[in-house]
C-alpha positions as CSV (number, residue, x, y, z in Angstrom):
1,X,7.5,7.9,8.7
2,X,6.5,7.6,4.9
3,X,3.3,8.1,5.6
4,X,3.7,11.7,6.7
5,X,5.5,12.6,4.0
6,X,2.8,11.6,1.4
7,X,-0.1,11.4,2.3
8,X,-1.7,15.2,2.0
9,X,-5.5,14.6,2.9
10,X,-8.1,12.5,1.0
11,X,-6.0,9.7,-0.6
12,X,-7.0,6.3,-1.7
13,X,-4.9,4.0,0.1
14,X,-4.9,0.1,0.0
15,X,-3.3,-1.5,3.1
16,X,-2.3,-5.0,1.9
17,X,-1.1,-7.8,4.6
18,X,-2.9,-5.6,7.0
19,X,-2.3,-7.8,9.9
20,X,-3.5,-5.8,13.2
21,X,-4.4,-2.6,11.0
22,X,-1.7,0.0,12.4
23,X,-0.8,0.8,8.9
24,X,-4.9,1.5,8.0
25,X,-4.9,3.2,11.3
26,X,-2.3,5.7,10.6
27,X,-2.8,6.4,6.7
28,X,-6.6,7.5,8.7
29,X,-5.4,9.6,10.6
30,X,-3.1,11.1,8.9
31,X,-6.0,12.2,6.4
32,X,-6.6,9.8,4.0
33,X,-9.6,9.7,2.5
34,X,-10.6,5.8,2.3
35,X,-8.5,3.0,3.3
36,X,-9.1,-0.5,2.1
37,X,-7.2,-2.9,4.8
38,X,-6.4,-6.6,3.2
39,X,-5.0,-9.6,5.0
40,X,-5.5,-13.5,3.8
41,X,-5.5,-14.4,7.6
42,X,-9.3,-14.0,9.1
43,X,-7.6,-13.8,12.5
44,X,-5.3,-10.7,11.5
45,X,-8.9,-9.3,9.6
46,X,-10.8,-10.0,13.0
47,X,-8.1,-7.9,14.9
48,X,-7.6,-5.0,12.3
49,X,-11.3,-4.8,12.5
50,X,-11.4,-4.1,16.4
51,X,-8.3,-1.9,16.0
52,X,-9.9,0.4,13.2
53,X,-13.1,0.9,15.9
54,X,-11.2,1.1,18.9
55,X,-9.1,4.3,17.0
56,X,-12.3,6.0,15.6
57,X,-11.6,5.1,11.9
58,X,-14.1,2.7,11.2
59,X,-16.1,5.6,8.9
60,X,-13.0,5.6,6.6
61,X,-11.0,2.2,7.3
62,X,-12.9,-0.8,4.9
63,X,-11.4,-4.3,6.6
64,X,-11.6,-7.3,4.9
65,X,-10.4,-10.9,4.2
66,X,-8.7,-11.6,0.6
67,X,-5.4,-12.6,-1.3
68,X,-3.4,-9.4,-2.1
69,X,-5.3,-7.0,-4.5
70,X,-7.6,-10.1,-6.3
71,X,-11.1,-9.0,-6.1
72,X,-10.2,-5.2,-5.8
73,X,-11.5,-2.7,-8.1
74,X,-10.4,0.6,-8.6
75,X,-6.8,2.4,-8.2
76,X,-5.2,3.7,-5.2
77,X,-3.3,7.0,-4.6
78,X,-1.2,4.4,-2.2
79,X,-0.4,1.3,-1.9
80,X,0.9,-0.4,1.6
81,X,2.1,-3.9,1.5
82,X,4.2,-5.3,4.4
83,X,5.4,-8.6,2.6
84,X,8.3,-11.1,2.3
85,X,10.0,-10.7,-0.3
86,X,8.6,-13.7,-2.0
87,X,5.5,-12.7,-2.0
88,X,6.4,-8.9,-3.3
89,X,7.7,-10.7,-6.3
90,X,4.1,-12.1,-7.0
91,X,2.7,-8.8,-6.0
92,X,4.5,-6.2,-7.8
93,X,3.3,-7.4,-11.3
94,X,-0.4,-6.7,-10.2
95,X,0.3,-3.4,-8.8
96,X,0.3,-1.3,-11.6
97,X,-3.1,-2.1,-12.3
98,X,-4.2,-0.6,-9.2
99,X,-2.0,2.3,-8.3
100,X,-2.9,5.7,-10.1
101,X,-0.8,7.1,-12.3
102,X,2.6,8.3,-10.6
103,X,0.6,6.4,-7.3
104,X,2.8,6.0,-4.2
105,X,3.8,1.9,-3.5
106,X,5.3,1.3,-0.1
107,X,7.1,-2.4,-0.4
108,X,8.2,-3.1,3.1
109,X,9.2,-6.3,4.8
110,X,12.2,-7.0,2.8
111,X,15.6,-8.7,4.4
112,X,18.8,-6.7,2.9
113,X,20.1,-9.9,0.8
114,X,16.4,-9.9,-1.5
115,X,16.3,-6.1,-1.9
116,X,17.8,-6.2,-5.2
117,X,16.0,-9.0,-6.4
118,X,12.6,-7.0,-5.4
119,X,14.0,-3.8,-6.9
120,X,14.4,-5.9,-10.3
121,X,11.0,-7.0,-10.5
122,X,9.5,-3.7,-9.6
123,X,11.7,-2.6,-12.3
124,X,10.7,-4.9,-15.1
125,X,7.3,-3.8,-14.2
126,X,7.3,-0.2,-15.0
127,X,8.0,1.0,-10.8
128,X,10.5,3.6,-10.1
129,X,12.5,3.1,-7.0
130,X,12.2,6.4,-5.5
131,X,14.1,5.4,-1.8
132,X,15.1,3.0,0.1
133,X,14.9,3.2,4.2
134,X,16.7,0.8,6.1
135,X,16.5,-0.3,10.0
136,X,18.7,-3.2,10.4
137,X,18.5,-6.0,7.8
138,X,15.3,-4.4,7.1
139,X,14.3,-2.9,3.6
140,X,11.2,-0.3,2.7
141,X,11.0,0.5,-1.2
142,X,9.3,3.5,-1.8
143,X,8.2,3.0,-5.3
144,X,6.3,5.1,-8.2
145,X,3.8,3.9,-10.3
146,X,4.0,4.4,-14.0
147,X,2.4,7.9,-14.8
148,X,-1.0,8.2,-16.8
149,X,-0.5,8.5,-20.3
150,X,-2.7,10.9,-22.5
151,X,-4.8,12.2,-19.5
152,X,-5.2,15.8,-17.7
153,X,-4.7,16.2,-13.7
154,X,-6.6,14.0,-11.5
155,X,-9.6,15.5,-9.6
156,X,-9.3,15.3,-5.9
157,X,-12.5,15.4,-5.4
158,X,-14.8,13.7,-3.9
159,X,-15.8,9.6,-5.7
């Protein structure tokens, strides 16, 4: 899972197109330190919500109703967004505003015959294509965000 191979304990991570939370769940779990969980649809927010509590994440998992990253502040370590393909070419140009530098993007949802199409975009926006998983006609991007210029290491600690 791509999850376990990143995430390291106390990560930012920004679950976009939540839709029952699983993803939010996991990155918990697996140590993150915050999750921010977003889906357009109230009925997918009303289900992550009872998800998150039912798992015991609620102290870490932030649910909440919204269109991709508008009206999010801050960067994350990682960034999960289970979208069409169509959509992830709207959404790729706003990442890099919100991923830290050299931050983790995990573009899944993507049918085989758009995956170059995605790959381009991510491209022309300063993402590195790091790997691509398939299952099926099914596509994950593991992507790179551009890497801070002009600054020292990040802290890890606590913010």
């Amino acid at each position: 899972m791509v999850l376990e191979d990143h995430l390291h304990g106390g990560e930012r991570v920004f679950d976009i197109g939540t839709g029952s939370g699983i993803l939010s769940i996991a990155a918990a779990k697996l140590g993150a330190g915050a999750v921010l969980a977003v889906d357009v649809d109230p009925v997918a927010v009303g289900v992550a919500c009872q998800n998150v509590a039912y798992n015991g994440v609620a102290p870490r998992v932030e649910v909440r109703e919204g269109d991709l990253l508008g009206g999010i502040e801050g960067r994350a370590d990682v960034i999960l967004a289970n979208l069409t393909a169509d959509i992830h070419l709207d959404f790729l140009p706003t990442v890099v505003e919100h991923i830290a530098g050299g931050g983790l993007i995990v573009a899944s949802g993507i049918v085989a015959d758009r995956q170059i199409e995605v790959e381009a975009v991510a491209a022309a926006c300063g993402l590195h294509v790091d790997e691509v998983r398939r299952n099926a006609e099914w596509r994950c991007l593991q992507l790179t965000g551009p890497r801070a210029s002009g600054s020292g290491p990040r802290s890890s600690g606590g913010g």
